[in-house]
N, C-alpha and C positions, 0 to 999 in steps of 0.2 A: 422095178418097184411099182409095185397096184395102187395106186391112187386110195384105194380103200384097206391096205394092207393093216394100218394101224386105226381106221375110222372108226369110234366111239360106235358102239351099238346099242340102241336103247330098245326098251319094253316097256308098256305100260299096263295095269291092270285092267284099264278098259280096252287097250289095243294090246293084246300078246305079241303079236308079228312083230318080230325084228326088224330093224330099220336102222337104218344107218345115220348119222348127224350130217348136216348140212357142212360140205367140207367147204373152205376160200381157197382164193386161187392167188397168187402174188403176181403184181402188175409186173409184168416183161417187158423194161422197157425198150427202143431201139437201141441196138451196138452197131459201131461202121464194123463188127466181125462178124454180127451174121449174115444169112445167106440166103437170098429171095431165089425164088425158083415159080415156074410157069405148070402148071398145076397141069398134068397129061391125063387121057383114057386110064382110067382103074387107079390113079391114084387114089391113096385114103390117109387119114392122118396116122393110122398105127403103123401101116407099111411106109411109112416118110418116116416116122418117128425109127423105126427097126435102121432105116436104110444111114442114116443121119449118125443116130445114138445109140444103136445094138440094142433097142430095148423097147417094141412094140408097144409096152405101158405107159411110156411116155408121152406117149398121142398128145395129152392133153396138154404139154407144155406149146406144142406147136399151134393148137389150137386158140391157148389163152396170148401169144404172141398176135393172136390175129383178130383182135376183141372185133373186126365188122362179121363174123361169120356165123352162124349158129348151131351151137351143143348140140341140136337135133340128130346129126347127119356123121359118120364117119366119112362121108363125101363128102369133099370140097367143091365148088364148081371147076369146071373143066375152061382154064385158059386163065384160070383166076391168077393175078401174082401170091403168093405166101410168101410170110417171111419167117425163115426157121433160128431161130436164136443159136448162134454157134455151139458147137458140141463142147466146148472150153467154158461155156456159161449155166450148165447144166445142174454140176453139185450144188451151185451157189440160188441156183431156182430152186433146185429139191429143198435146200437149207430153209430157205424164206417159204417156201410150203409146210414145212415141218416147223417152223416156228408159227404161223399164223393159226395154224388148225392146231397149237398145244401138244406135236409130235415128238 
């Protein structure tokens, strides 16, 4: 699922270009089920997110689990701990995404 798959698109008359609305993110909190991991050479949050939950889109679930890090980067720092919120926690993140942004 794209993060942007159902994002509101707006247009203005003074701005034609499409644009997408500002999406929220739903706080992740800690579970003792997820699962920290030591952040290796070429890791990135979409190939974690693939390896994790079959689903490369997801990046940003691992990302918003890890609110000191920043949206700039598909690179994490290298040695960093992550903590991946369990793959058993996932529908129920998507659910609180899809209900905060009005999905």
């Amino acid at each position: 699922m794209s993060r942007y798959n159902r994002a509101p698109i707006i247009t203005t008359k003074e701005n034609p270009r499409q644009r997408y609305i500002n999406v929220k993110y739903p706080l992740i909190l800690p579970s003792s089920n997820d699962i920290y991991i030591k952040v290796g050479q070429g890791d990135r949050y979409d190939t974690l997110a693939l390896l994790y939950y079959s689903d490369s889109n997801l990046w940003w679930v691992i990302l918003n689990a890890n609110p000191n890090q920043s949206f700039d980067s598909l690179y994490p720092k290298i040695g960093l701990q992550l903590r991946v919120p369990s793959p058993s926690r996932v529908s129920g993140i998507i659910s609180n995404y899809n209900a905060i942004n009005g999905f």
